[in-house]
BAFI-3210 file (N, C-alpha, C; in Angstrom, 3 decimals, decimal comma, padded with zeros to 6 digits):
// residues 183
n [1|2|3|4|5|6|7|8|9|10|11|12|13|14|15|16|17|18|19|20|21|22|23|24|25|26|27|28|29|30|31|32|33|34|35|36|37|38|39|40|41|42|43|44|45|46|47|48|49|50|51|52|53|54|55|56|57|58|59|60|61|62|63|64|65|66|67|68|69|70|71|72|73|74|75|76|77|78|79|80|81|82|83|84|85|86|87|88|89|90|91|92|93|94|95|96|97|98|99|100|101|102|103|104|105|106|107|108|109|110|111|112|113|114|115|116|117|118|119|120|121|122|123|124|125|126|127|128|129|130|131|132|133|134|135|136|137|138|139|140|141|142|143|144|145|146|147|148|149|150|151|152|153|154|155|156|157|158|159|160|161|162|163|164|165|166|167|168|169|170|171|172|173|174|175|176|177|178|179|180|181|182|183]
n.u [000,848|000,579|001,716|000,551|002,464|002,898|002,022|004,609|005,811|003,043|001,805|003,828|003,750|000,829|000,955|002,575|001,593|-000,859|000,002|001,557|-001,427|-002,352|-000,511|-000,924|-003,300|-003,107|-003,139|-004,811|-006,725|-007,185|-009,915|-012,167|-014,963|-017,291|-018,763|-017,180|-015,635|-013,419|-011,216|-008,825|-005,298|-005,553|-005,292|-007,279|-006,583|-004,603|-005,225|-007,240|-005,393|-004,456|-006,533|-006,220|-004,241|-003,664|-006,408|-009,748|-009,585|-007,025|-007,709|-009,735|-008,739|-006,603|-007,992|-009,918|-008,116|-006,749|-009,359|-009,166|-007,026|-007,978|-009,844|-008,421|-007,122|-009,198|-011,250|-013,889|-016,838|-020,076|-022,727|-025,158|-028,705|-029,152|-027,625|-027,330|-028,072|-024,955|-023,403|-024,163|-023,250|-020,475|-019,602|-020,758|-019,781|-016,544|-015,428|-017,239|-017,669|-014,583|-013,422|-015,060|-013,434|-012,000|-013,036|-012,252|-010,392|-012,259|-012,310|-009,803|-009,365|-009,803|-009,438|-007,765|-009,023|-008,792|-009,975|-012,520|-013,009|-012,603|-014,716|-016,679|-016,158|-015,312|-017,910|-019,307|-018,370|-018,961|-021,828|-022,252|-021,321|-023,432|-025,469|-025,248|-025,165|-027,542|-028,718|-027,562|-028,162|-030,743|-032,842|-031,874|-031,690|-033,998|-034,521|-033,070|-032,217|-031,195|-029,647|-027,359|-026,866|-025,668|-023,973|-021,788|-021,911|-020,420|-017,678|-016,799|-016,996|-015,389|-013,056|-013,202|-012,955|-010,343|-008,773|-009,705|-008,289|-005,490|-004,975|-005,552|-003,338|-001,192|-001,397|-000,594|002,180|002,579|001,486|001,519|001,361|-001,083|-001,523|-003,052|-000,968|001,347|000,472]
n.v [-001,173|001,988|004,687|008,211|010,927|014,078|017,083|019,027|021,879|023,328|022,767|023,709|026,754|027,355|026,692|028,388|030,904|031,553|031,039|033,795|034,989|034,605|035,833|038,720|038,867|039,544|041,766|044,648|046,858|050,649|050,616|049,408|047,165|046,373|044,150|041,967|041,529|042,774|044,977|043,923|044,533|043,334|040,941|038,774|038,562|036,893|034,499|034,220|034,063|031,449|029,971|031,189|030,368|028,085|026,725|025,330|023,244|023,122|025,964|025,834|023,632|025,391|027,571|026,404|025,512|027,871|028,892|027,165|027,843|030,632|030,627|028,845|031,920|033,617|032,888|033,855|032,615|032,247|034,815|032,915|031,164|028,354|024,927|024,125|026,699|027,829|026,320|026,659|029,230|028,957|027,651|029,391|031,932|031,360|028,493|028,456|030,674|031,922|029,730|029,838|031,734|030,180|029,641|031,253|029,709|028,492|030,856|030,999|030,339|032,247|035,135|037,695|036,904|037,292|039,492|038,814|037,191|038,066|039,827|038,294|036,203|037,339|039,003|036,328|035,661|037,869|037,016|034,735|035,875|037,777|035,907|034,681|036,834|037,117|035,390|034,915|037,647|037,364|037,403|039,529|041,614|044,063|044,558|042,557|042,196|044,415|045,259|043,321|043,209|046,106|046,222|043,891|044,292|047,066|046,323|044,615|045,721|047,621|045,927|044,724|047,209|047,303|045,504|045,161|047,180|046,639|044,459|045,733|047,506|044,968|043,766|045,746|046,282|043,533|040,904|038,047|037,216|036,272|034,410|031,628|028,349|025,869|022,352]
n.w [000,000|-000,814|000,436|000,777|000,110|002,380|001,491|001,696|001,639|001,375|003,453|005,076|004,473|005,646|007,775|008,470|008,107|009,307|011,417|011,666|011,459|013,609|015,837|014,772|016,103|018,425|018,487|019,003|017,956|019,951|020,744|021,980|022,080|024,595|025,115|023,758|020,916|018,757|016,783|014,822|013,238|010,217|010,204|009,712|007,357|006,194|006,953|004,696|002,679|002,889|001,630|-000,896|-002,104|-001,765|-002,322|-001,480|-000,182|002,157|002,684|004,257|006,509|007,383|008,003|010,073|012,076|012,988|014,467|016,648|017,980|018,630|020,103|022,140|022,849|023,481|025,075|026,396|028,701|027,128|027,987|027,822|028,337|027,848|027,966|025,078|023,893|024,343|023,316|021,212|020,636|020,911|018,908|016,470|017,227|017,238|016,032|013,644|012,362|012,357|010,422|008,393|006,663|005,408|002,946|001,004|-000,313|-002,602|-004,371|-005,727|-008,144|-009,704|-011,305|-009,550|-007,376|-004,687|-003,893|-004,586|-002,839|-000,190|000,791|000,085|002,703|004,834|005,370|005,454|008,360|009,431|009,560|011,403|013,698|013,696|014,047|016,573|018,428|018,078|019,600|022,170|023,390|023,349|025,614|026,757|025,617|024,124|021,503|019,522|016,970|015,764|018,048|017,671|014,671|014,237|016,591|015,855|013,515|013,479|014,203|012,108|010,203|010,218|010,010|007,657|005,967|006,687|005,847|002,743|002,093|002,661|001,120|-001,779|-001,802|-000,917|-003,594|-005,511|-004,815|-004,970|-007,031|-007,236|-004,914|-004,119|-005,718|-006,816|-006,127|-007,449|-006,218]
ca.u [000,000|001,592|001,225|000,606|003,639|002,447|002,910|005,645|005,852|002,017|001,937|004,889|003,380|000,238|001,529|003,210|000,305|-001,881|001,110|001,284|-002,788|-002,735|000,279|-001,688|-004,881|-003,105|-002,853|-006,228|-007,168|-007,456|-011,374|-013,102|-016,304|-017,411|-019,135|-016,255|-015,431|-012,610|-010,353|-007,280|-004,985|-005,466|-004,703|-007,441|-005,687|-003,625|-006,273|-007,697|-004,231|-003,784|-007,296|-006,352|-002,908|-003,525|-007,553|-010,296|-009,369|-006,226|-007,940|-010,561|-008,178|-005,612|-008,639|-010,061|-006,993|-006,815|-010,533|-009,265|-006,384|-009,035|-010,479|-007,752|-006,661|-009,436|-012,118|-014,803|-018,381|-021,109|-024,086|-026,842|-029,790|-029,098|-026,526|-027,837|-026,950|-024,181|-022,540|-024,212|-022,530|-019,457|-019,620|-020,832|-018,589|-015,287|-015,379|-017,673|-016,686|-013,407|-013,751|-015,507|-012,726|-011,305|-013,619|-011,500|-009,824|-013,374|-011,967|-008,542|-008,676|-010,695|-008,457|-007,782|-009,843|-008,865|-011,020|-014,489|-013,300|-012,376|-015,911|-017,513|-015,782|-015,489|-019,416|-020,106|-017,980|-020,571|-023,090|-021,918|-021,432|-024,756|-026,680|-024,449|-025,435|-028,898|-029,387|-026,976|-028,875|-032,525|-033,471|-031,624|-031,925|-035,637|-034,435|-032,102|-031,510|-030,700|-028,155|-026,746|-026,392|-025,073|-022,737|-020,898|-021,456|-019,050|-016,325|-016,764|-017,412|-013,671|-012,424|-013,765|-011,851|-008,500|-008,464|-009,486|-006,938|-004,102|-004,926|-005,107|-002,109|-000,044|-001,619|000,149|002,847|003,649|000,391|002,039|001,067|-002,538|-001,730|-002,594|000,003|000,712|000,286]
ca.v [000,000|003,237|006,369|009,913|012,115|015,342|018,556|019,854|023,332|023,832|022,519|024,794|027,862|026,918|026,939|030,472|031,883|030,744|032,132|035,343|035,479|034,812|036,571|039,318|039,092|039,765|043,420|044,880|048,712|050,841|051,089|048,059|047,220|046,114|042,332|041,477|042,224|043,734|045,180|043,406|044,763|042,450|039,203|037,500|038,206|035,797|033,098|034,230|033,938|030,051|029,512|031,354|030,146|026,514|025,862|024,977|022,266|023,916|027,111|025,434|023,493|026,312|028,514|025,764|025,574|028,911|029,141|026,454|028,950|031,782|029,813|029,098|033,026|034,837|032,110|033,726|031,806|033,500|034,959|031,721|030,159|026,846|023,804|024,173|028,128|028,095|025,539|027,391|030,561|028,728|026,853|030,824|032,841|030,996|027,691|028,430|032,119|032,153|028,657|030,407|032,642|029,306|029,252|032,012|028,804|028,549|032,005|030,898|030,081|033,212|035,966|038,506|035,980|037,519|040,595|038,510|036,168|039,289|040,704|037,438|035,390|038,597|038,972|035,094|035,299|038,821|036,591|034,125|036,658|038,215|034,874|034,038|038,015|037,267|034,231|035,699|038,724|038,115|037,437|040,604|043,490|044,256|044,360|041,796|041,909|045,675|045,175|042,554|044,024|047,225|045,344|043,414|045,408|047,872|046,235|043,806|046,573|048,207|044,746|044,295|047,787|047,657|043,603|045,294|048,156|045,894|043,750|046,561|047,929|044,063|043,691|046,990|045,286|041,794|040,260|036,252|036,400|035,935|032,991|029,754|027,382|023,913|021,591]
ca.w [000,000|-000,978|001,387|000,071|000,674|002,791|000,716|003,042|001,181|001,627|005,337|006,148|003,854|006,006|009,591|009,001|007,776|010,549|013,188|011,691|011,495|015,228|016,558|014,240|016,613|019,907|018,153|019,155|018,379|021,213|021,049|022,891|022,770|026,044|025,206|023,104|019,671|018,289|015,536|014,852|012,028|009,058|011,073|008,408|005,588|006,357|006,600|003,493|001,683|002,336|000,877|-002,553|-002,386|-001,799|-002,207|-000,355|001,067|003,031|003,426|005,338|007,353|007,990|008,973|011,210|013,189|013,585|014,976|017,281|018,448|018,663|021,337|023,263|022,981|024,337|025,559|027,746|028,179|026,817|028,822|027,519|029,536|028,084|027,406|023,597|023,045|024,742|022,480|019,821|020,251|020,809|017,227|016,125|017,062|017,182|015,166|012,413|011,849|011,689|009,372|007,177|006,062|004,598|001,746|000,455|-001,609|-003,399|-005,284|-005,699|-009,414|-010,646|-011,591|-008,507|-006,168|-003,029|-004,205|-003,833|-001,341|001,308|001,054|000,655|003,484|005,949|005,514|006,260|009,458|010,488|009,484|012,540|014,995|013,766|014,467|017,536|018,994|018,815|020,604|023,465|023,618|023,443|026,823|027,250|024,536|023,678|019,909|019,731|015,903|015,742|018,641|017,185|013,531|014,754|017,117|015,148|012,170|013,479|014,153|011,202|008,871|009,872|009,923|006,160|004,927|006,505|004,817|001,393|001,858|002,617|000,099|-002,637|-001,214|-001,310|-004,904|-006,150|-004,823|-005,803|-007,496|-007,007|-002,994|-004,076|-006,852|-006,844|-006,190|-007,960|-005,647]
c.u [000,894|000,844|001,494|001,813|002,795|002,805|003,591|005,613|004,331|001,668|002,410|003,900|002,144|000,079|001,739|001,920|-000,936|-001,167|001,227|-000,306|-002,878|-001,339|-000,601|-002,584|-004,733|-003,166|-004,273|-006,001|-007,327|-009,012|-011,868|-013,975|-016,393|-017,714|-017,975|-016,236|-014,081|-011,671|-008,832|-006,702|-004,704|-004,642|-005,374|-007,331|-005,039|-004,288|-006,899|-006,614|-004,434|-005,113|-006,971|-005,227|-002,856|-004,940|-008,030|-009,831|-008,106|-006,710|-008,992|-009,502|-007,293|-006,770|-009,345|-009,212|-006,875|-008,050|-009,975|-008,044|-007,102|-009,472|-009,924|-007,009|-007,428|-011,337|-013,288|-016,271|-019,459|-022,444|-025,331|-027,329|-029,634|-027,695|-026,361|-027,534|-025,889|-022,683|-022,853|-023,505|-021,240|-019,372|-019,439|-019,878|-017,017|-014,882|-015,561|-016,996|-015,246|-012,987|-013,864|-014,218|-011,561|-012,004|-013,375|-010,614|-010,944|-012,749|-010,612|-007,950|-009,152|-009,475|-008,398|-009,050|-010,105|-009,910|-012,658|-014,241|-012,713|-013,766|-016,993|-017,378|-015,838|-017,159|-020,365|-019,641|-018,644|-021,644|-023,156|-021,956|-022,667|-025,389|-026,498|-025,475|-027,076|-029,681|-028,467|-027,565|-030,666|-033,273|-032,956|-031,728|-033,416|-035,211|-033,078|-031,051|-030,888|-029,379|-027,414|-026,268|-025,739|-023,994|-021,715|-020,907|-020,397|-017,612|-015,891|-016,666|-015,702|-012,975|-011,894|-012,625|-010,642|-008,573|-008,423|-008,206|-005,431|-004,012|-004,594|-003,434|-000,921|-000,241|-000,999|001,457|003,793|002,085|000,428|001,721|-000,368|-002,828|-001,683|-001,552|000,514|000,841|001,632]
c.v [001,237|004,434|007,710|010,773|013,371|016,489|019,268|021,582|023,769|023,578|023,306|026,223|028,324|027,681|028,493|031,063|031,926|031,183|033,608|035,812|035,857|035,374|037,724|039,686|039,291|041,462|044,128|046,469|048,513|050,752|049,790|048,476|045,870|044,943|041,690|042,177|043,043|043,659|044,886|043,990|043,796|041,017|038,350|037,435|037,600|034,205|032,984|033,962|031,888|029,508|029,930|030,749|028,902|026,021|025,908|023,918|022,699|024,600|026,312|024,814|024,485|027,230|027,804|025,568|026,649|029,220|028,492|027,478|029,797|031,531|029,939|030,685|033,848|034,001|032,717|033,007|033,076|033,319|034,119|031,222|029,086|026,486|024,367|025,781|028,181|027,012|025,990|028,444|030,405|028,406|028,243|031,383|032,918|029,785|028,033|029,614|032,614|031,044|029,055|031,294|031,458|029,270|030,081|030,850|028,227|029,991|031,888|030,235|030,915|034,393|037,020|037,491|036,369|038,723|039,945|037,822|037,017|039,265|039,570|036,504|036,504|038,844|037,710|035,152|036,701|037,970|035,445|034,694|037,226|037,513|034,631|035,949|037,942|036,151|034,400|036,514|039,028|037,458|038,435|042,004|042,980|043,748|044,310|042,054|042,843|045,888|044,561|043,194|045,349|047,150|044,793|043,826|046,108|047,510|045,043|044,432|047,000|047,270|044,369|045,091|047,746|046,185|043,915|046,665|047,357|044,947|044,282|047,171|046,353|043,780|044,425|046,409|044,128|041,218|038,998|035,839|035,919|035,245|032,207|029,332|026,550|023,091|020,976]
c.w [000,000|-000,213|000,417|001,476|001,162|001,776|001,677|002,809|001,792|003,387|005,926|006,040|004,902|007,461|009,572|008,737|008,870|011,880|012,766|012,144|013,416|015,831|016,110|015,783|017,831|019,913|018,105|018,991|019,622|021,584|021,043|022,539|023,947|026,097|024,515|021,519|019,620|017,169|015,800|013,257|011,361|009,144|009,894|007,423|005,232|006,019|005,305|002,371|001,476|001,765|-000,698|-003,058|-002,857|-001,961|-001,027|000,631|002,221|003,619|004,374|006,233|008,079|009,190|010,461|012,063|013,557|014,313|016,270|018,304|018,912|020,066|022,706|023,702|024,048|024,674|026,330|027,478|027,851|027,875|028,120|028,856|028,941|027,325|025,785|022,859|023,421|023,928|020,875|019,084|020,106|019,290|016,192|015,938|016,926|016,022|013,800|012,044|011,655|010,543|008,197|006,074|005,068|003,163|001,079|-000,941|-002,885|-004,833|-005,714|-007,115|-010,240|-009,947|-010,238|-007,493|-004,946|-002,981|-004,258|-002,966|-000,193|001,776|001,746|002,149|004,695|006,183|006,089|007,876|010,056|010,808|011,017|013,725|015,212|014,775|016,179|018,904|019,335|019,288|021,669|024,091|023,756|023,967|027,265|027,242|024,246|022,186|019,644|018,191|015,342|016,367|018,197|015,899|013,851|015,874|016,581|013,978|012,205|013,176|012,644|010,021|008,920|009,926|007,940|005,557|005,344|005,698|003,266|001,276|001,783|001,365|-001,375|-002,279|-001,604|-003,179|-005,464|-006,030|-005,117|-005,845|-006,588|-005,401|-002,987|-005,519|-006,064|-007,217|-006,572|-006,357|-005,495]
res [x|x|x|x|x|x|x|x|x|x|x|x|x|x|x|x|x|x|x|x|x|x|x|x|x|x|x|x|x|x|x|x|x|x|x|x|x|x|x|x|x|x|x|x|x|x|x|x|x|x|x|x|x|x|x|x|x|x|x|x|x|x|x|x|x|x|x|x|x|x|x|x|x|x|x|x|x|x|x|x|x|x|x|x|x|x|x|x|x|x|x|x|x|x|x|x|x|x|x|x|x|x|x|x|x|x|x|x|x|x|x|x|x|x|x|x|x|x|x|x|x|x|x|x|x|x|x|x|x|x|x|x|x|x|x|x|x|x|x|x|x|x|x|x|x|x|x|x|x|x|x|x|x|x|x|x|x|x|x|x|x|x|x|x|x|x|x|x|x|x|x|x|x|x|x|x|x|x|x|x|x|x|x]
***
């Protein structure tokens, strides 16, 4: 029975990208918001690279490991009344949402790729915190889905343009950091 050789280059390429993202995310603006949330400078541009670089299938794994990091970084439990949200919001706001930013290797054979998979992959991982905000919040806020959208809107929204600024900005650049790879 013959074993498949690891791609060592993409493993390594992988790892760094996934230690910069999260050394990245210990770098918080000064402006908190108070339940959590916050702006890190262009930590998931990093995650979004090893999806265009190397594919979905990487970028999902790279970004799932990094979710799994995420976790252990800045862990607190969320305010739920049951077993069932409280594993929801976990899945929400840490697993799935930062995950998501793997499907950045979905765009990774269409010309400038990282240019729809920023907007699109940065918008699914609001869409997580969205959902995640208003099953936290609504036994608490009257109008749960307002707080919530306007919550994580913010910081998701200045999340969104420094990711497309840097990105325009490395594109000017050196194009080749946001090619596909051979394998």
């Amino acid at each position: 029975m013959q074993t498949a050789k690891p791609n060592l280059r993409a493993l390594t390429e992988t790892a760094v990208l996934v230690a910069i993202a999260f050394v990245l995310s210990f770098f918080k603006f000064e402006l908190w918001w108070p339940n959590g949330g916050s702006v890190t400078p262009v930590s998931m541009l990093f995650i979004l690279v090893i999806g265009i670089r190397r594919g979905p299938v990487w970028g999902i794994g790279g970004a799932l490991a990094y979710s799994l990091l995420q976790i252990l970084q800045g862990f607190s439990p969320p305010p739920t009344e049951t077993a069932l949200n409280f594993v929801l919001v976990v899945l929400l706001d840490y697993v799935i949402a930062f995950t998501v930013l793997g499907l950045s290797g979905f765009f990774s054979k269409k010309k400038n790729g990282i240019l729809y998979a920023a907007p699109v992959c940065l918008f699914l991982r609001f869409l997580c915190h969205f959902a995640s905000g208003i099953i936290v919040w609504s036994s608490w806020v009257r109008d749960d889905v307002l707080f919530s959208l306007s919550y994580n809107g913010s910081y998701m929204g200045v999340e969104l343009l420094l990711t497309l600024v840097a990105v325009i900005a490395l594109m000017r650049y050196d194009k080749t950091i946001f090619t596909r790879q051979a394998a």
